[in-house]
N, C-alpha and C positions, 0 to 999 in steps of 0.2 A: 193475834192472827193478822190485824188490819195491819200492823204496825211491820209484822214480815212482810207483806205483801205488800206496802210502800216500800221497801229497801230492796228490794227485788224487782221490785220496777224502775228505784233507779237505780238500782245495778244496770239492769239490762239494756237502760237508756244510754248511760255513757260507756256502756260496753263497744256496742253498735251502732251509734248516731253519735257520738261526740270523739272528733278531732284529736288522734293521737300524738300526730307532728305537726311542725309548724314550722313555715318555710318563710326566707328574709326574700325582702326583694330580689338581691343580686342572687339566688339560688336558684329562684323562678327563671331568672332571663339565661343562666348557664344552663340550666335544662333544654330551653328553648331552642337554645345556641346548636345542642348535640342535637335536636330531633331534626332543625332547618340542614345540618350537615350531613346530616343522614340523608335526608331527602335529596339534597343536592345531586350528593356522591350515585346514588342510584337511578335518579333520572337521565344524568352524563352515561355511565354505564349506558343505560336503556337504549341513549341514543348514537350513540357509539359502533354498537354494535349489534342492534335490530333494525331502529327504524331507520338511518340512514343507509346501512348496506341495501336495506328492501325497497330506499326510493332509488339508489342509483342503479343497481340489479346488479352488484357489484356478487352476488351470489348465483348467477345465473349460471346454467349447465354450459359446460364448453364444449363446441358441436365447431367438425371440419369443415366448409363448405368447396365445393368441387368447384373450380372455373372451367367449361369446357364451353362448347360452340353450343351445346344445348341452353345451358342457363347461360351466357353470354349478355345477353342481352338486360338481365337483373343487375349488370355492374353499368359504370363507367370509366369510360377509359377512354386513352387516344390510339385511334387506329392506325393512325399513322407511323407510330414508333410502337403496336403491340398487336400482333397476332393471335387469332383463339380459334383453335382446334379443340378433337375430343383427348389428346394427350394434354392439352392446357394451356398457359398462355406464354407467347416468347415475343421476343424484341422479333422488329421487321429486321430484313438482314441488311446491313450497310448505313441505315438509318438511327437507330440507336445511339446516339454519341452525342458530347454537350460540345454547341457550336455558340460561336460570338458574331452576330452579323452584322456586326460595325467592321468585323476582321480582316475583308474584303478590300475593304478599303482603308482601314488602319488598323497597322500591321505594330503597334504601340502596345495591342494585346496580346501580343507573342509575350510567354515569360519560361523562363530558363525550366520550370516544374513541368511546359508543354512537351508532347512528344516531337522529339527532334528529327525534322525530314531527313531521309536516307542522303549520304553525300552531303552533310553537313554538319556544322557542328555550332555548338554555345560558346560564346567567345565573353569570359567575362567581363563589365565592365569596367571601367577608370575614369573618377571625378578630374585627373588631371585632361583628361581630354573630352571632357562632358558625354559619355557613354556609359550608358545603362549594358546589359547584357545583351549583345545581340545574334545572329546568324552570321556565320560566315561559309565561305565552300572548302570544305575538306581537300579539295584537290584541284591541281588546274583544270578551270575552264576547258571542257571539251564539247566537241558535234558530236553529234546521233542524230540517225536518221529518226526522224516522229516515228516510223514503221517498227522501229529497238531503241526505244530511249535509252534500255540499259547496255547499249551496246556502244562502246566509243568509235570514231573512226579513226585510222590511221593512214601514215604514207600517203600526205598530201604535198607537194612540192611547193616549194615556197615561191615568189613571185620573179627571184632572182634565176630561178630553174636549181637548185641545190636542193635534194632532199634532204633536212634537217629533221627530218621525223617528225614534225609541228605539222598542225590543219592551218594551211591558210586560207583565211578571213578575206584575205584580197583576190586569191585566187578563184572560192568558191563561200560565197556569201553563205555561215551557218543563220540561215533564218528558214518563216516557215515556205516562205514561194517557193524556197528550193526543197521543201518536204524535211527539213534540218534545226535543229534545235540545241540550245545552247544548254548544255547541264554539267553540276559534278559529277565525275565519274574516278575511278582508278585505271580502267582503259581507256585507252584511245592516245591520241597525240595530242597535245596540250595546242590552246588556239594560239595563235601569231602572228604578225604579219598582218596586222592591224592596228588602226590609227586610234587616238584614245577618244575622240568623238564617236567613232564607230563603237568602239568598245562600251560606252557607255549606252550605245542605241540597244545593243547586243543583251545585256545584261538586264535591261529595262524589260524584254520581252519573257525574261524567266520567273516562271511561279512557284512560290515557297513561304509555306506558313500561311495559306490561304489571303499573298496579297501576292506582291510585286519587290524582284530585286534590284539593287542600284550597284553602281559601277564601285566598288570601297574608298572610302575616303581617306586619306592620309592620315586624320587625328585615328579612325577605325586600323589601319594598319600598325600606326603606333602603337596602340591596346596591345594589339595582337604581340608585338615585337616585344614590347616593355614586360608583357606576363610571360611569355615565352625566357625572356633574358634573366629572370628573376629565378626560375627553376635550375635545380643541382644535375638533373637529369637531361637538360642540352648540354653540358658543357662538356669539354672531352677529360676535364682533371675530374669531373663526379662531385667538382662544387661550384657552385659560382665564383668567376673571378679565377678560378681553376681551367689553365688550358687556353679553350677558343671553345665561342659555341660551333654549336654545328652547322655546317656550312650547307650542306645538300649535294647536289651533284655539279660540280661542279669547276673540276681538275681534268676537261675536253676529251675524258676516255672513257666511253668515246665521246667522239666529236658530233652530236646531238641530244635530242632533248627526249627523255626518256618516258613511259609510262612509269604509271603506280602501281603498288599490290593493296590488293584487300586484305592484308596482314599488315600491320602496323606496329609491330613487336619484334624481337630479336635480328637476324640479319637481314627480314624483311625491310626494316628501316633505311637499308643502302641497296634495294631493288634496284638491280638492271645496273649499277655504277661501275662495274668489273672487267670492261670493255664491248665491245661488240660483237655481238648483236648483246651481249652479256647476258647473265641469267638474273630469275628475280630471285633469288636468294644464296649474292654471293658470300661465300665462308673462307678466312672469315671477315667481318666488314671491316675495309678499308678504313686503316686509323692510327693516330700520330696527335700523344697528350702532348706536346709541346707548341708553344705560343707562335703563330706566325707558318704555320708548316700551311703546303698546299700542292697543287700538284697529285700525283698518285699517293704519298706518302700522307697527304689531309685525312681527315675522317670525313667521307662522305654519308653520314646519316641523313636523309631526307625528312625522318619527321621529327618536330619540334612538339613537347605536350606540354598544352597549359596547366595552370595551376587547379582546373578541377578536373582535369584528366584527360581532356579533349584532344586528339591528335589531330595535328594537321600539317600537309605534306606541303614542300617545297615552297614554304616563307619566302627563304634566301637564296634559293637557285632555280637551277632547271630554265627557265626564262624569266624575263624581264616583268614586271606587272605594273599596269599604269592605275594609279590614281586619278578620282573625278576632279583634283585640284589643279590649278595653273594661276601662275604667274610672271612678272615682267622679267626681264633680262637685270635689269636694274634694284631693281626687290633683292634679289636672291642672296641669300647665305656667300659669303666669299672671305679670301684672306688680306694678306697684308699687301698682297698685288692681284685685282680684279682684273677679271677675264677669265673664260671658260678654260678648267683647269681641274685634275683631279686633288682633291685634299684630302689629309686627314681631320674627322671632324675636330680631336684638340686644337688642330692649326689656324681652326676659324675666330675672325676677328669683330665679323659680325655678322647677324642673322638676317640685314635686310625687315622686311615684311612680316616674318615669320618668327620664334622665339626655338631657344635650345629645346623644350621638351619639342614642338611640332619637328626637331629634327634629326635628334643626338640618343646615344642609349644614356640611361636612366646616370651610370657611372663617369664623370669627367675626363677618367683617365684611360676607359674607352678607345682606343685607335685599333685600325685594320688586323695589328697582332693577334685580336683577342675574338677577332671573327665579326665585327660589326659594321666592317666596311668602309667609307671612302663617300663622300659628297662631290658630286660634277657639277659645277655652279659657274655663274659668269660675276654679277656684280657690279657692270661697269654703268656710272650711271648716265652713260646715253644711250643705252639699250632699251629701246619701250616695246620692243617683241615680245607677246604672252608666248610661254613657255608652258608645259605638263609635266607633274611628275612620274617617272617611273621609279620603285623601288624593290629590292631585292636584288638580284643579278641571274648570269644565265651560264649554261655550262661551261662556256669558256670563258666564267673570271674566277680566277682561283685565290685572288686577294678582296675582290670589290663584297663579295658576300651579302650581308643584309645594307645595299647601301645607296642612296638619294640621287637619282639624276634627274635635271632639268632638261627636257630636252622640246623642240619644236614639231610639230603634228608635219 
């Protein structure tokens, strides 16, 4: 019995108390390996998506809150640009808009993406003439009384007593003493009959783009001419180099200088060209694809559109436009015999002061044929009189078109 009852106790010892399996080092530590990765995996969880939502209250109920003049006072805001009634809150009215206060005074913050003032237009730039995009005036220079800026004035007589349908500048000073204001418009009568000092006094006083305008510059007219001479759409063949470009009004019928339309498409483009008193929209506009034509028989289209669509009326006709540039008698562009004298630009032999692009179109073979006009130049070199340019022409030159004259104030 004693002898059962030891074998039954160690039975029951290594049944119960002695060690079945037996684990190697690297067993131990791969065990370990799974419980730390366990661990890991459910802490990140944990933190994931309990205790960081519940510090940043990334769970919190979403609740509308009313702005009205009751609660008003719980926010902040600027009163100056935001109104709070019990309807809610609105911009103040007129106020509400992103301004540049350097702009005032430099008008360098003007960019082509800004809204464009009424009566004017984006003129793109040209590296050949160091011009970035600027403003230019949709239409000639005209008076309004301060009392109707948008109203142009007409039927002002010229200094000579001729009604030429022009506002004269000499006659009745557009400034503010006389309650009168220099703007672009499509009515009225185009201003005239003014000296290009004046002109540039004139121009100085008009506001646009929240600065100050300037009299145009020659290289700024060239932009204009050069992008203009490049598009399919002045030319009377419907390509470049096709035809003549267009000329404006400019074949004396009639015999002055005409208003614009506020349409800028179809036979609007040869408004008022169809005689006198003429209509603004003669049918159908006066026109002649061959090189050299003018007269009744030209194409009198008035407006020329740049290459990002910009129209702008009477470049090359209707009247004379001066430039803020001047120079000597002797400077000047001339031919193979100097002296004041009409040219065609291929027949110049030299440019003086000046260089081909400040004065020629873009193409060499360019002459009056093709609608770009004629250079009036002297050249002689004892002439030390400063001289101004004017460019473009005026109703009665049916050859000179887009073209350069030097002439004395």
């Amino acid at each position: 019995m004693k002898h059962i009852l030891t074998k039954l106790k160690s039975f029951f010892k290594r049944y119960f108390f002695e060690p079945k399996f037996h684990f190697s080092r690297f067993q131990f530590n791969l065990i370990s390996v799974i419980f730390v990765g366990i661990g890991i995996t459910v802490g990140l969880y944990l933190t994931a998506f309990h205790f960081i939502p519940s510090i940043f209250s990334i769970n919190d109920t979403t609740k509308t809150w009313t702005f009205n003049s009751a609660n008003a006072s719980q926010f902040t805001y600027d009163s100056t640009l935001v109104i709070v009634d019990n309807s809610g809150a609105h911009p103040v009215t007129g106020v509400n808009k992103f301004t540049n206060p350097a702009f005032a005074t430099d008008t360098s913050g003007w960019t082509a993406s800004s809204v464009t003032p009424a009566g004017w237009v984006v003129v793109p730039g040209n590296s050949t003439y160091s011009t970035s995009d600027f403003l230019a005036m949709k239409y000639d220079a005209k008076c309004a009384a301060t009392s109707a800026p948008t109203v142009g004035l007409t039927d002002r007589s010229s200094s000579d007593g001729i009604n030429y349908h022009i506002y004269s500048d000499t006659a009745a000073a557009c400034t503010s003493a006389n309650n009168k204001q220099v703007t672009s418009l499509a009515s009225g009568d185009p201003i005239a009959d003014i000296s290009q000092t004046t002109a540039i006094t004139r121009c100085s006083s008009v506001a646009v783009g929240g600065g100050t305008a300037h009299l145009i510059t020659n290289n700024e007219w060239q932009t204009i001419a050069r992008n203009a001479e490049a598009q399919n759409s002045n030319w009377s063949g419907g390509t470049v180099g096709s035809g003549y470009l267009f000329a404006g009004h400019n074949d004396n019928a009639p015999a002055m200088a005409r208003p614009a339309s506020t349409t800028d498409t179809g036979n609007y483009r040869c408004a008022y060209t169809d005689g006198d008193p003429g209509t603004e929209n003669p049918s159908p506009c006066p026109s002649n694809t061959a090189n050299g034509q003018s007269g009744t028989a030209g194409n009198q289209v008035r407006v020329l559109t740049l290459s990002n669509g910009s129209p702008i009326w009477d470049i090359a006709g209707n009247v004379w436009e001066w430039t803020n540039n001047t120079i000597q008698g002797k400077d000047q562009p001339t031919g193979s015999t100097p002296g004041f004298n009409w040219r065609e630009f291929t027949n110049l032999t030299t440019y003086g002061t000046l260089s081909y692009d400040q004065v020629r179109p873009s193409n060499s073979s360019y002459n009056s044929s093709y609608g770009v006009g004629q250079i009036y130049s002297d050249g002689t070199s004892t002439n030390t009189t400063t001289y101004a340019f004017l460019r473009g022409g005026r109703w009665s030159n049916p050859v000179l078109r887009r073209s350069v004259r030097m002439e004395s104030e």
